[in-house]
C-alpha positions in Angstrom: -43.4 4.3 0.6 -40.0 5.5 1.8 -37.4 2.4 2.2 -35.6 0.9 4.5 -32.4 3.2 5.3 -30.0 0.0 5.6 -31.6 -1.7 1.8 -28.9 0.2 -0.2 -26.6 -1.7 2.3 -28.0 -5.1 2.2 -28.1 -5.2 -1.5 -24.8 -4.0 -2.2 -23.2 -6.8 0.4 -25.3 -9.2 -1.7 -23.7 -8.2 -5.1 -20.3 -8.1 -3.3 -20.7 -11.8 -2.2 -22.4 -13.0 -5.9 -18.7 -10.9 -7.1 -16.9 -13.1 -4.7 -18.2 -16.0 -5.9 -18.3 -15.6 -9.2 -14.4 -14.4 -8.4 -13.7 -17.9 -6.6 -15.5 -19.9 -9.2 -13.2 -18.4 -12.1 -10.2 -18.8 -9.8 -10.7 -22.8 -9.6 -11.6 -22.8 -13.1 -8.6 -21.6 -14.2 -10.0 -18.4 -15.7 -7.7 -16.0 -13.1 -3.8 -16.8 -12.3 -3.9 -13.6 -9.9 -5.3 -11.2 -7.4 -5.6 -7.6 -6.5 -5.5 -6.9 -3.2 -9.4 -5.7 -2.0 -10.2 -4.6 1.4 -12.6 -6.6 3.6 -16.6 -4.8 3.1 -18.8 -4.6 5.8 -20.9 -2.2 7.6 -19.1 1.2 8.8 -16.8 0.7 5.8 -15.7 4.0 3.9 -18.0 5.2 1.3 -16.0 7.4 -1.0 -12.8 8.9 0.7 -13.5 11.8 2.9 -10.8 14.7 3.5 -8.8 14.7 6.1 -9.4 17.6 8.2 -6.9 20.5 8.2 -4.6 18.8 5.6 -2.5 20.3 3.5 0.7 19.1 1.0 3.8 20.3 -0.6 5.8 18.9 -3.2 10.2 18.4 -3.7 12.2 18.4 -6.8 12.5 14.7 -7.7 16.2 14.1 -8.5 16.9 13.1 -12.2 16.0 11.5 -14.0 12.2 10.8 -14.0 10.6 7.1 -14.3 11.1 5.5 -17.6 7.4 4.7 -18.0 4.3 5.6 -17.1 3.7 5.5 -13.5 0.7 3.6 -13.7 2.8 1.3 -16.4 5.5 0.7 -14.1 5.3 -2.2 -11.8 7.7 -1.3 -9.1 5.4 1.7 -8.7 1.6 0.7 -9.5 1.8 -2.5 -7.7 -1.7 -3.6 -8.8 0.1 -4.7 -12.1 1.6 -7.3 -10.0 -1.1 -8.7 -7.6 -0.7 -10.8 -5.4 -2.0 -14.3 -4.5 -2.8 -15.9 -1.2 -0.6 -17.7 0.9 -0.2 -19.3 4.2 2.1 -18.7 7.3 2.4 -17.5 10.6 0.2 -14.5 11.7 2.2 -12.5 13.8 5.7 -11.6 14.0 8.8 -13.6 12.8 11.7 -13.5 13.9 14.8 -13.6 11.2 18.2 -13.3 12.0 21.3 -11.3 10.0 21.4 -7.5 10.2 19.0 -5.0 10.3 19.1 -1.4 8.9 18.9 0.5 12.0 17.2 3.4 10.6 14.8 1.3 8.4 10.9 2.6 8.4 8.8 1.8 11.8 5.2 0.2 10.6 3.8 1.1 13.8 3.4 4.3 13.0 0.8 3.3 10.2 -1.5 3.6 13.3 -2.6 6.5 14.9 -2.0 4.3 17.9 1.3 3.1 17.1 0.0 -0.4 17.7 1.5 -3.6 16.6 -0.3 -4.7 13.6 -2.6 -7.4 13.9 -2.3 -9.7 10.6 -4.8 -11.6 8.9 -4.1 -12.2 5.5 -0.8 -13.1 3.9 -0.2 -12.9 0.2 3.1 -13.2 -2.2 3.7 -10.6 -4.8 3.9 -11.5 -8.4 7.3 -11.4 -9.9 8.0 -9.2 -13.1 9.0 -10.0 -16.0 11.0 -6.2 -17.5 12.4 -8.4 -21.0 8.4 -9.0 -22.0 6.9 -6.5 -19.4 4.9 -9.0 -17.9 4.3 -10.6 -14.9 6.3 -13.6 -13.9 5.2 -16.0 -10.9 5.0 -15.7 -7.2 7.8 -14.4 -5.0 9.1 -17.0 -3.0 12.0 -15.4 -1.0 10.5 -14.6 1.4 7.8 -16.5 1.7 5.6 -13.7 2.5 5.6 -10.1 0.5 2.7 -8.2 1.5 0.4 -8.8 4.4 -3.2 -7.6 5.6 -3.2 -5.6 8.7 -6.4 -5.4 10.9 -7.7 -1.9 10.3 -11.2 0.3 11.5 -12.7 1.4 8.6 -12.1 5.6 8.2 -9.3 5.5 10.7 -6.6 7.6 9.8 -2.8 6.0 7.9 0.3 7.7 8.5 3.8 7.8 7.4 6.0 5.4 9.5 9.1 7.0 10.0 12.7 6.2 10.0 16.1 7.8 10.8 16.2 9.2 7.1 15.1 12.5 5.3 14.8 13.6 2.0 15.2 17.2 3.2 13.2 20.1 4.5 12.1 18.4 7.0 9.7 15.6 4.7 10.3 11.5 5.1 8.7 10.0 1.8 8.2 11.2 -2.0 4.9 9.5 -2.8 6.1 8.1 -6.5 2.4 6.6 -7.3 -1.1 7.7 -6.0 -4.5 6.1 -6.7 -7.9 6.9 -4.9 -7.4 3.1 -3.6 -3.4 2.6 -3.2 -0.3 4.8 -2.9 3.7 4.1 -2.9 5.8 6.0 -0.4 9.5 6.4 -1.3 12.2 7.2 1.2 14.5 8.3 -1.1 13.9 11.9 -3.7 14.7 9.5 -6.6 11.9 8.5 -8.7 12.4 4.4 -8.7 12.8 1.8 -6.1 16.4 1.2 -6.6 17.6 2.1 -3.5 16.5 2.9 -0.2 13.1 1.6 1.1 9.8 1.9 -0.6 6.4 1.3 1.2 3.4 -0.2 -1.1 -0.2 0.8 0.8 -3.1 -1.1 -0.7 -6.8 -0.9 0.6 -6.6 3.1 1.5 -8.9 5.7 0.7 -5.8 8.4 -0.3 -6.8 12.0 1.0 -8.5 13.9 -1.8 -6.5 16.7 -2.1 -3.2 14.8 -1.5 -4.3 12.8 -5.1 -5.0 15.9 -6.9 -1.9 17.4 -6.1 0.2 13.9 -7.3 -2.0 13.5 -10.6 -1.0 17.7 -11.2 2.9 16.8 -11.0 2.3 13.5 -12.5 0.6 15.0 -15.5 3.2 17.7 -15.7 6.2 15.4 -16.0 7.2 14.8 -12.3 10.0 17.1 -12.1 8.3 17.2 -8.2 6.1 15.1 -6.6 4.1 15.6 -3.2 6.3 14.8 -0.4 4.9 13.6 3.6 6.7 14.4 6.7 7.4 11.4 9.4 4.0 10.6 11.1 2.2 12.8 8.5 -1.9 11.7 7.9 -2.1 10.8 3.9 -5.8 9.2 4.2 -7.7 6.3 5.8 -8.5 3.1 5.8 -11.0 1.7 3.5 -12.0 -1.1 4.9 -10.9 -3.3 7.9 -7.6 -3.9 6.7 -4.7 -2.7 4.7 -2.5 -4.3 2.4 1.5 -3.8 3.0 4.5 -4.6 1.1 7.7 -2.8 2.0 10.6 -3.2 -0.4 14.6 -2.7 0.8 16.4 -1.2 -2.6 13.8 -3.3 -4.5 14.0 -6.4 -3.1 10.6 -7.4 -1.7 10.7 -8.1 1.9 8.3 -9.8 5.0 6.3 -7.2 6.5 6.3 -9.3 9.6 9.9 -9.0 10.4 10.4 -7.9 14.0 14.1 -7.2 13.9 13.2 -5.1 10.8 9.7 -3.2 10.8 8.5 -4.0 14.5 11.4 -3.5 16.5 10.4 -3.7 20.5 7.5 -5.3 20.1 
């Protein structure tokens, strides 16, 4: 007898929720200390990552010298080796004052839409620990470091862009790519020491665009793929994204208006 066509579906939401709560029991028993951002499951969300249609990607000489570790070692790029852990605060905009960087990245353009992103989640990044290369305890200053944005499930990410280039017409180096996270550096140098740095978590990273970073990855990262402003790097996994934008490695609030949202 042929089954159901939405079983597969029902029994894989019920082993996500036993995970959740086998996740939650652990957390109040002391048994986990962090998290890893996870996008929200549900019906319509993305089963494996499918290609963007029509895409295509070049890579840049990355100026000297390369990482010092790893890039899935090194924390400021892999951001998973941080996690994150829930907080509260305001779901929307804030508003801080001091100056703003007048060319600094636009998250609207995440969106196809250029919409203003709709939070629902806050989090604080772990601080790291470089002497014992280890992770320290939450980031405090701000309060909030990376943020869940309301997202379709499939729809396509792009690269927000800013009033900087790092030549040839490209916006970003992508310094770390994973089929479920990527980092996006405005800068051609290969750290987070200055200029801004975009973390993505929750994103199903275009196939081809993670075969061409794991081929200059594995070959030493003398180049690495670069995006041009507005540029489709892959979709959204589930219905929302994880975001933490850095400014010359300082963690930052991805609700800043004056900063990331300007006009809205």
């Amino acid at each position: 007898m042929a089954r159901h066509p939405r079983s597969w579906l029902a029994a894989l939401l019920a082993i996500l929720l036993l995970l959740n709560a086998a996740g939650a029991a652990a957390q109040e028993s002391g048994l986990l200390s962090s998290r890893v951002f996870v996008p929200a499951v549900g019906v319509g969300a993305v089963v494996g990552c499918p290609a963007l249609p029509g895409a295509s990607y070049a890579a840049l000489t990355v100026l000297p010298p390369p990482t010092d570790r790893p890039a899935e070692q090194h924390a400021d790029l892999n951001l998973a080796l941080r996690g994150s852990t829930p907080t509260g605060g305001h779901l929307g905009l804030v508003d801080y004052g001091g100056p703003t960087d007048p060319d600094a990245p636009q998250l609207p353009g995440l969106f196809s839409d250029s919409r203003t992103g709709a939070f629902v989640r806050l989090h604080q990044v772990y601080d790291w620990n470089w002497s014992c290369n280890c992770r320290g305890g939450p980031l405090t200053n701000p309060a909030v470091t990376l943020a869940e944005l309301a997202a379709v499930p499939g729809e396509s990410l792009h690269v927000p862009d800013s009033g900087y280039t790092i030549g040839s017409g490209y916006e970003v180096l992508v310094l770390y790519a994973a089929s479920d996270r990527i980092t996006l550096k405005y800068t051609r140098e290969d750290n987070v020491v200055h200029g801004f740095t975009l973390h993505l978590e929750g994103v199903c990273v275009d196939p081809p665009l993670l075969d061409l970073y794991r081929s200059w990855n594995g070959a030493g990262r003398s180049q690495l793929p670069a995006l041009r402003p507005g540029q489709a790097f892959g979709r959204a996994a589930g219905a929302a994204i994880g975001v933490a934008i850095r400014d010359s490695g300082s963690f930052m609030d991805p609700r800043s208006r004056k900063d990331w949202w300007r006009g809205r």
